[in-house]
N, C-alpha and C positions, 0 to 999 in steps of 0.2 A: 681507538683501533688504528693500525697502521695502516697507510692506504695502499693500496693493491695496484699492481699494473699488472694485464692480463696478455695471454696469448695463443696460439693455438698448442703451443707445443708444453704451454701452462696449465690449461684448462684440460689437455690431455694425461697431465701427472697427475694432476690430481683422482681424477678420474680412474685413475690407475690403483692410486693409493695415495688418500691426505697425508700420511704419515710420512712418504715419503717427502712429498709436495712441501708439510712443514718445516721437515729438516734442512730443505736444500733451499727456500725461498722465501720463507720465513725467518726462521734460527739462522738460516745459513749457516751449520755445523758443518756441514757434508758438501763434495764437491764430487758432480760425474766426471772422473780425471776422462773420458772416452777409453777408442781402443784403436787399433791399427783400421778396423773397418769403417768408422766415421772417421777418420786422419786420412785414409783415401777418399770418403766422400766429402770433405772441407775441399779436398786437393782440386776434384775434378767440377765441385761447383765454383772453384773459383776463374779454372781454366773456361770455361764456359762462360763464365761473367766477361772474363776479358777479351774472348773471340767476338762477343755479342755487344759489346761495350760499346763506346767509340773511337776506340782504336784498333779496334779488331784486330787484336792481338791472334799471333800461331797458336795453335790448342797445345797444350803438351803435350809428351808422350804417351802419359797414362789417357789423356780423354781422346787422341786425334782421332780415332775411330768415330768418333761423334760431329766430323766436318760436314758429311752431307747432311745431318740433321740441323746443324748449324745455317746451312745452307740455306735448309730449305724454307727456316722461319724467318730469314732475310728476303726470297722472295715473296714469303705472305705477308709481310710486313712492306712492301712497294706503295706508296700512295699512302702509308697511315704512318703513325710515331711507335715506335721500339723503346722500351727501357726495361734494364734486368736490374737487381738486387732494386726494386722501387721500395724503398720503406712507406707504410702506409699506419699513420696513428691517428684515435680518435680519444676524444673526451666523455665523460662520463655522461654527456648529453649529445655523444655519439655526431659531433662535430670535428671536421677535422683539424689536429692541431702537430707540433713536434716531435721526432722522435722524442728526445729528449727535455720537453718540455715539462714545466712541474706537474700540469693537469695533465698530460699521457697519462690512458686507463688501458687500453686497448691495442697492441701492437700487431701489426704483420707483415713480412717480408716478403714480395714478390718475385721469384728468379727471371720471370719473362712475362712483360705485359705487350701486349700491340693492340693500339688503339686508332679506330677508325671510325670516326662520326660517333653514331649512335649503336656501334658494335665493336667487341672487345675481344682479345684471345689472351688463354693465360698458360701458362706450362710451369709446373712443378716438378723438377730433377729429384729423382729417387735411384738412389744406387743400391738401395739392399731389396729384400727379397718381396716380391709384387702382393704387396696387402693394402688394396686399397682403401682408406677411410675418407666417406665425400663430405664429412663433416668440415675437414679441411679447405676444400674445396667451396663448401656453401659459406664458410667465412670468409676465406677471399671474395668470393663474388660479390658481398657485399659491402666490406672495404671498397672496392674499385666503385662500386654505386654511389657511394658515398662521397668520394672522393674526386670522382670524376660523372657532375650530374647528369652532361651528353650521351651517355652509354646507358643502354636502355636495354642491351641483352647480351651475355658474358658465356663465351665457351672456356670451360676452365678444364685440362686437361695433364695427368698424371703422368710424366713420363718416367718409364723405366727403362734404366740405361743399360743394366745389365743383360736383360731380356729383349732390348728393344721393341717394348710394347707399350699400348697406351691404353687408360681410363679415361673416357671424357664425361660430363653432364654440364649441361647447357641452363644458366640461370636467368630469368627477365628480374625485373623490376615488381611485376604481379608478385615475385616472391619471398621478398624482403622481409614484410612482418613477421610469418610463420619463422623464418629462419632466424630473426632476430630475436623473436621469442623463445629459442630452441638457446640460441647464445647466452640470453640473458639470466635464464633458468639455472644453467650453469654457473653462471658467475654466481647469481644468486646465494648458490648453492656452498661456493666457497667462500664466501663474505659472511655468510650464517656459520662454517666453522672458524673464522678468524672470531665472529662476534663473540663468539661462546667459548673459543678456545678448546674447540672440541676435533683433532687430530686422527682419527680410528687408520687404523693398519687395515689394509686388505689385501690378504694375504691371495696369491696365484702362482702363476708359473715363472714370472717377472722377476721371484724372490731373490733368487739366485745371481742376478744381474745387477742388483740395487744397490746404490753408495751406501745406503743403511744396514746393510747385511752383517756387519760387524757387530753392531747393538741390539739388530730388530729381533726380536724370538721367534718370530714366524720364518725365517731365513737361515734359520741355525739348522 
């Protein structure tokens, strides 16, 4: 069986539809070329990465509106360490090890961590329309636990940039197993159709949006 590296934005395709999940990450047939709406959210998480960087680079045009928030996670971050795009991977025994390492199982990208002793903040940039899923959210929380064993309680928080509104939930350390049982289930789950080679289509409203739409029957 071919071995798996997993991710939030994996574990969510699939969950969507294996069939899809096969084509694009398995077979690898199929490619989500994007569209002009994630080509501006590439744009403006990148402007954001480099205001908040070490260089602190000008925002561009399309993100400047987003200085004072920029701002203002530079003064909550006074007294503690700041870093965005933090790549964060573990091993199948949920150690951490390289991105690109050969045992990487498990990936996830941080846009904004600020860590302070035994307390953490995290911010997730979301440009499209305010759908919160804290499933996201409780995998980060536990990367950074993992990763960083000083931090003992983690605000992880959703920002929407369009809206300029926010989701937050607050994770400890007490809550590790539960969610790491909720992750594992998962994976599980997609390791039992790789074993079996067992792909099922599941068809929704997604259809219509899917690199598979050209082959799939359920999208025709």
């Amino acid at each position: 069986m071919t071995k798996l590296a997993h991710s939030y934005s994996a574990l969510k395709m699939y969950e969507n539809c294996p069939k899809n999940y096969y084509h694009q990450r398995i077979e690898k047939s199929v490619r989500d070329p994007g569209n002009a709406v994630t080509a501006y959210g590439e744009r403006v998480h990148k402007s954001l990465e480099l205001r908040l960087g070490e260089d602190a680079a000008t925002l561009n045009q399309e993100a400047s509106r987003y200085e004072a928030l920029c701002a203002s996670i530079e003064r909550l971050a006074t007294g503690g360490v700041l870093t965005v795009e933090e790549e964060m991977t573990l091993n199948d025994s949920l150690k951490p090890t390289g991105w690109w390492d050969p045992d990487a199982w498990l990936r996830s990208k941080i846009d904004v961590l600020v860590r302070k002793g035994p307390e953490a903040i995290m911010f997730d940039w979301k440009t499209g329309k305010r759908r919160p899923d804290f499933d996201q959210l409780e995998l980060f929380a536990v990367q950074v636990f993992k990763h960083y064993p000083e931090v003992q309680r983690i605000k992880t928080t959703f920002v929407w940039l369009k809206e300029m509104k926010m989701d937050s939930e607050t994770f400890t350390r007490k809550q590790e197993a539960p969610i790491w049982e909720k992750i594992l289930g998962k994976i599980k789950r997609i390791e039992g159709s790789a074993e079996h080679d067992n792909w099922p289509a599941k068809p929704s409203g997604l259809c219509g949006w899917c690199p598979c739409k050209s082959f799939c029957e359920y999208a025709k």
